[in-house]
Structures are given as C-alpha cells and as structure tokens.
C-alpha positions in Angstrom: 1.6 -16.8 -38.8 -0.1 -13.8 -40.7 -3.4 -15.3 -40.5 -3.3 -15.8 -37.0 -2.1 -12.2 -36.9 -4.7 -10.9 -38.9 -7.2 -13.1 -36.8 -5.9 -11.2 -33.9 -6.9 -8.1 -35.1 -9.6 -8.5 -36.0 -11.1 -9.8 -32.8 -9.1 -7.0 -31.2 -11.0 -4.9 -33.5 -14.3 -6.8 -33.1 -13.9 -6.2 -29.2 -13.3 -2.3 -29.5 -16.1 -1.9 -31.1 -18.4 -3.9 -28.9 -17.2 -2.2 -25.6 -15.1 0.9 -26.5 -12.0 -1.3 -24.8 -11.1 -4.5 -23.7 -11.0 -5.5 -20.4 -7.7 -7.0 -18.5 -8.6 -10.1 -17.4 -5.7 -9.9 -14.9 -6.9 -7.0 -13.3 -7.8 -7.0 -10.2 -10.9 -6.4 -8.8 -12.0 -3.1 -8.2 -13.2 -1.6 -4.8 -16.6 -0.3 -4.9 -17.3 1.6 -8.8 -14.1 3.3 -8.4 -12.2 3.0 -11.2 -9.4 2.4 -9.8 -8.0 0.2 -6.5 -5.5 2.7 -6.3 -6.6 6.2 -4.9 -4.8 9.0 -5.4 -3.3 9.5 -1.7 -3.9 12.8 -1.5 -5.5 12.6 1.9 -3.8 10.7 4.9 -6.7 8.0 4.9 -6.4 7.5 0.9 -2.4 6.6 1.8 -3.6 4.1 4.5 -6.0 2.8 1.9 -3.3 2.6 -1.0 -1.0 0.7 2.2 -4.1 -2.1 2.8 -4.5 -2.4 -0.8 -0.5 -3.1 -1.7 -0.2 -5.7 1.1 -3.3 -7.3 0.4 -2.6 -7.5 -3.4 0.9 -8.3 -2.4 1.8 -5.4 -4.7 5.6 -4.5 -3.5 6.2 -1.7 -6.5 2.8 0.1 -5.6 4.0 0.0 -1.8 7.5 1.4 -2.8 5.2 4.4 -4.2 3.7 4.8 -0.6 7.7 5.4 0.6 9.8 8.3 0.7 12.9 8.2 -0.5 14.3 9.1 2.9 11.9 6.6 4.4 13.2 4.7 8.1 11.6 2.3 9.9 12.4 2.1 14.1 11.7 -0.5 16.4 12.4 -1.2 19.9 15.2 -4.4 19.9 13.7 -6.2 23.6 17.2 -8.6 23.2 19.9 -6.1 22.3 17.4 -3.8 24.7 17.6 -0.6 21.9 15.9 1.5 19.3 16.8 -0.2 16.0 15.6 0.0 12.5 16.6 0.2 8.7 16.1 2.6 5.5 13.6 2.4 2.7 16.2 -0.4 0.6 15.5 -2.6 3.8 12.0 -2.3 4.0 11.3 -2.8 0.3 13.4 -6.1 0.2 11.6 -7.4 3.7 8.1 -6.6 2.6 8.9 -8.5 -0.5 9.7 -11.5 1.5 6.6 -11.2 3.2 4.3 -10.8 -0.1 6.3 -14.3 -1.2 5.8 -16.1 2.4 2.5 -15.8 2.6 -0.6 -16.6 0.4 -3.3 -14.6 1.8 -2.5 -11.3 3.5 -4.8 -8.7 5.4 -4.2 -5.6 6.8 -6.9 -3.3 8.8 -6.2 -0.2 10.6 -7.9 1.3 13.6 -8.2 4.1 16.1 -7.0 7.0 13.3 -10.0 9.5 14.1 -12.1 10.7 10.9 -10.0 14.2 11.1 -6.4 12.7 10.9 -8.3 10.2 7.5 -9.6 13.6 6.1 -6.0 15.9 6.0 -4.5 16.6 2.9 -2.1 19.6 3.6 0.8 19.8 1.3 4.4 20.9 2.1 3.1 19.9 6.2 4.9 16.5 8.4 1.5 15.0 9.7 2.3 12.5 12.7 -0.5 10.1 13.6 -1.0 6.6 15.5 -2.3 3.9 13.9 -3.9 0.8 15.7 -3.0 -2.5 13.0 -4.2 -5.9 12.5 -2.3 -7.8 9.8 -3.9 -11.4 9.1 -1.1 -13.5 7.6 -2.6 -16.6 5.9 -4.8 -18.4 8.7 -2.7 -17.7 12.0 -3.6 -15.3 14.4 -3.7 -11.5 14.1 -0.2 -9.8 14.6 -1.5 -7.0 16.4 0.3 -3.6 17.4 0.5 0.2 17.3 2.3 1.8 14.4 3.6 6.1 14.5 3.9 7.5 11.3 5.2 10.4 10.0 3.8 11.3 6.4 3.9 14.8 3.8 2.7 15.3 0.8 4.7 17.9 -1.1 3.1 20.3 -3.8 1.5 18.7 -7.0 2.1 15.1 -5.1 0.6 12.5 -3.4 1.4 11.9 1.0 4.9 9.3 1.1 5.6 7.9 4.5 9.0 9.3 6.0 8.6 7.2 9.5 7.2 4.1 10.4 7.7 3.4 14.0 6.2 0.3 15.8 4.9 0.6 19.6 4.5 -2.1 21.6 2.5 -1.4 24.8 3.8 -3.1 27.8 
C-alpha cells in the first residue's frame, strides 16, 4: 500500500513538473481556446450559450445555475384548453429526465438579433424571443418559439425568471 502511494506521487509529481498541471481526462472538450465551456453569462447570448452547452453535455447542475430561484415555466395546455406551467423544482426534475432519456442531445437557437446576444445590463428584466431546435437522439427536430424573461443582478451572472413556449397556429 505505501509504495503504491509513494508511486502515486511521484508520477503526480513527475506530471507537474512536465506540464505545470495535469490534465482531467474527463473533461470535456473545450469550445474553441476558451478555457472554459462555461462562459460567464454576463451577456444574454453567453446565458443561451451556457443553456446549449448544459443540454448538450446533459449537465442538469450547470443548467440549475441558468435558473432563478423564482424561475416558472408556462405553456399553453391545447386539451385542458389553458395557460399551465410549473416552478423551478419541476423543471429541474423534468430536464433531468430528459438528460437520462436520451443519448445525444442538441439544442440551437435562432432569430435572437445580434443586439438582444450583446446586452449585459444589471439590475434590468430583458424579454426576448427565441426561435429553438432541439435534436433528441436521431428523431426529428422539436421545433418551436420560446419567450424569456432573464436579469442579471449586480456582481452576477443573467438567471432566467420565465420560460414561456409559443406555438404558432
């Protein structure tokens, strides 16, 4: 046990010294040279790139990050023929479900102009439309229209408050 302890160490050691750190091999990949997948969200397009990224990865504690605590998400019931929804608890266990159905899972958003992308006013509710494809293993698109209502507060990063899916007729 303590030699393979001190044999541990020592390639730990040998491997700090050859590249300053080791690298985690279960990392994933990283987008571009960022160093990071993750961006900081402090613009309305870096959220909607954190939102692609948690789905994709299938990352349900990095998408909890993307909700506010008061978060809700509506939708139009066609049977009951009514507004309905649920609260951030909801959404969090449903999205997990989703992660676990499915193996491969895309997400691309359209028809947010470069301005909306580029705000990053704090303490403001920015509402914006959202255009969504989400690619669930190899099945067709599920394609719709999403409103959103996101803030960033001081010293923090933009949280959705409202997700509300449109369905054009």
């Amino acid at each position: 046990m303590e030699r393979s302890q001190s044999a541990g160490t020592v390639a730990l050691l040998f491997c700090a010294l050859l590249t300053g750190s080791c690298a985690n091999p279960f990392a994933p990949a990283l987008r571009g040279n960022a160093a990071s997948v993750w961006t900081e969200a402090q613009t309305v397009g870096e959220l909607l790139e954190n939102f692609v990224t948690a789905y994709e990865l299938k990352d349900s504690l990095r998408y909890a990050e993307l909700l506010d605590e008061s978060f809700q998400f509506m939708y139009y019931d066609f049977s009951l023929s009514r507004d309905d929804g649920w609260f951030r608890e909801t959404d969090l266990q449903t999205t997990a479900r989703l992660f676990r159905a499915y193996s491969n899972i895309s997400l691309v958003w359209g028809g947010v102009g470069d301005a909306t992308l580029a705000l990053s006013t704090p303490d403001s509710l920015i509402e914006f439309r959202a255009r969504y494809q989400l690619y669930l293993d190899d099945t067709s698109p599920l394609i719709g229209f999403a409103r959103f209502e996101v803030e960033k507060q001081s010293e923090d990063r933009f949280r959705i408050l409202l997700w509300q899916e449109e369905f054009s007729h």
